[in-house]
C-alpha positions as CSV (number, residue, x, y, z in Angstrom):
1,X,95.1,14.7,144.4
2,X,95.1,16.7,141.1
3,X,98.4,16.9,139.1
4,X,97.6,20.2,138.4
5,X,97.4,23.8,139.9
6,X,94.2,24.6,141.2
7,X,93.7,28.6,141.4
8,X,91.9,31.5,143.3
9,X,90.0,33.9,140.2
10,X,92.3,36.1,141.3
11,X,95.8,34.1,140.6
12,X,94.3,32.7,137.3
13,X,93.6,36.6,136.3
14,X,97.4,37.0,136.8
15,X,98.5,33.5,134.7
16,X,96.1,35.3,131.7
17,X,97.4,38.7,132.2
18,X,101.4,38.0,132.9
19,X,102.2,34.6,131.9
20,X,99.9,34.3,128.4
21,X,97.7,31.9,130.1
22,X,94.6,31.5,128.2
23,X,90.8,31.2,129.5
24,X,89.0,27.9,128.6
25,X,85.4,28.1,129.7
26,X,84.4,24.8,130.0
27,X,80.8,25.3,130.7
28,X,77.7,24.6,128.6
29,X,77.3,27.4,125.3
30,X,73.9,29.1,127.5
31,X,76.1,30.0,130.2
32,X,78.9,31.2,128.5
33,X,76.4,33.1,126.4
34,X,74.7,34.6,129.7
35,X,78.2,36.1,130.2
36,X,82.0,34.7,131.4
37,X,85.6,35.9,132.0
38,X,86.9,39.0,129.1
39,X,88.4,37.1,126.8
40,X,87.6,33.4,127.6
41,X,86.9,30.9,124.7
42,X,84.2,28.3,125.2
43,X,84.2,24.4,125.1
44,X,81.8,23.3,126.6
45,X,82.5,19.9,128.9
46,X,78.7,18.7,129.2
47,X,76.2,19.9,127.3
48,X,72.5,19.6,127.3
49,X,71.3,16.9,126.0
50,X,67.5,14.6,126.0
51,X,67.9,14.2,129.6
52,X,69.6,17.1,130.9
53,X,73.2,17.8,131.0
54,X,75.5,15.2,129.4
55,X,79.0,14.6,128.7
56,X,80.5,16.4,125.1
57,X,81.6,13.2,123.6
58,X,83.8,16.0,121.4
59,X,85.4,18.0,124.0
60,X,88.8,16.0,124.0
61,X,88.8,15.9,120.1
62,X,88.0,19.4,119.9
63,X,90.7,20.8,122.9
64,X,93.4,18.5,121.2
65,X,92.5,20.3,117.7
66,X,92.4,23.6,119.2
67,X,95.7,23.8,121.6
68,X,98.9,21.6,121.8
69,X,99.7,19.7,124.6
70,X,102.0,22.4,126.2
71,X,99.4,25.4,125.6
72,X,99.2,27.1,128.8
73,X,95.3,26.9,129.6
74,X,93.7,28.3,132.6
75,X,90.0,25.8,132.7
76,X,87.1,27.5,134.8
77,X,83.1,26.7,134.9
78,X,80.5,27.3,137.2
79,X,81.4,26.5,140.4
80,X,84.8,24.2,140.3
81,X,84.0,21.1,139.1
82,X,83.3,20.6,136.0
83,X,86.8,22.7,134.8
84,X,88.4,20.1,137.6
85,X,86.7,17.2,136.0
86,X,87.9,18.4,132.5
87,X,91.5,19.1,133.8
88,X,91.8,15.9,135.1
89,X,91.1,14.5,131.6
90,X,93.4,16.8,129.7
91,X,96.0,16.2,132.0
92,X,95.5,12.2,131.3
93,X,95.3,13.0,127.9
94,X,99.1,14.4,128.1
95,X,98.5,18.3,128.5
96,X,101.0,19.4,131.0
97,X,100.1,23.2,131.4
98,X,97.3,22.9,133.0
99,X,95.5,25.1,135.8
100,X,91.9,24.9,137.5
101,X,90.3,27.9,138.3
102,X,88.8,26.2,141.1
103,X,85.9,28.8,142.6
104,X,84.4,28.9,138.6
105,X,82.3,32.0,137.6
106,X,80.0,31.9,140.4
107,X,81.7,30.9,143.3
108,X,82.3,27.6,145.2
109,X,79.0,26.9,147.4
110,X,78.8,24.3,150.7
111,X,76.1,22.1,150.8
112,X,73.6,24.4,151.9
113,X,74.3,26.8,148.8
114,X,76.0,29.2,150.7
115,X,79.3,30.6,148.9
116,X,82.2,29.0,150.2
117,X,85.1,31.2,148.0
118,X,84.4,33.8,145.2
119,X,83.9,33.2,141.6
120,X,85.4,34.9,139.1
121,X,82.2,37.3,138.5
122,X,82.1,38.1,142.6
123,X,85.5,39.4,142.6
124,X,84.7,41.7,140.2
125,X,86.8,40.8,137.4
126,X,86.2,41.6,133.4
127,X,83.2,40.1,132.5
128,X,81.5,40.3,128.9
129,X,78.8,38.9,126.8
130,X,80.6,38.4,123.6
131,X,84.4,37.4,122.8
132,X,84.7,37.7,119.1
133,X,85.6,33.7,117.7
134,X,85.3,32.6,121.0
135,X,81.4,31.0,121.1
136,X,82.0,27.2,120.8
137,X,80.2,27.2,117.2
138,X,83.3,29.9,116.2
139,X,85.9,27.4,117.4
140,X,84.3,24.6,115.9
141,X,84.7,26.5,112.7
142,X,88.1,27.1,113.3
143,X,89.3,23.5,112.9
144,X,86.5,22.8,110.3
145,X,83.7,21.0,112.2
């Protein structure tokens, strides 16, 4: 069982909008790129790598560099796992604001591919391209990487 909140796209829109929740979009820096949630900053969990997609050794070095421990973070990816796979280390890590924005960007599928709840992008939520300082190249920057 996760020790942390895991939320509709919906209910993380309202932690972001009334509670000053911010969007961590934890998936690789082409999808983020292709387009995410208005406003959401990008560290990528896994990235690709010689044989496909593999775990960012830096993403835990990086997160703690970026945000305190008590920073209010809403984590969302593609589909729900990866951001819950991510939470799951943050909150072992000691990071005890913590929610998973469990349907991701494109919705959770079943087995068969089928779209089991709504992502953030299929309920029509604010969507963009480009959040100014929020690529994960600009953050690296940030804390001098």
């Amino acid at each position: 069982m996760a020790n942390f909140p895991r939320v509709s796209p919906e209910e993380a829109r309202k932690l972001i909008d009334s509670e000053g929740y911010l969007y961590v979009d934890v998936r690789s820096e082409p999808e983020y790129a292709a387009g995410h949630p208005a406003g959401a900053l990008n560290v990528p969990f896994m990235r690709a790598g010689e044989r496909g997609m593999e775990p960012n050794l830096d993403f835990l070095d990086v997160m703690q560099a970026l945000w305190p421990k008590d920073a209010k973070l809403v984590l969302g990816c593609r589909s729900g796992q990866r951001s819950m796979r991510a939470a799951e280390m943050l909150t072992a890590a000691g990071y005890t604001s913590l929610v998973d924005q469990r349907a991701g960007f494109e919705g959770s599928r079943n087995a068969f591919g089928a779209v089991t709840e709504p992502g953030w992008s299929q309920a029509g939520l604010p969507v963009e391209a480009s959040t100014p300082g929020g690529a994960y190249a600009d953050l690296l920057k940030k804390i001098g990487r």
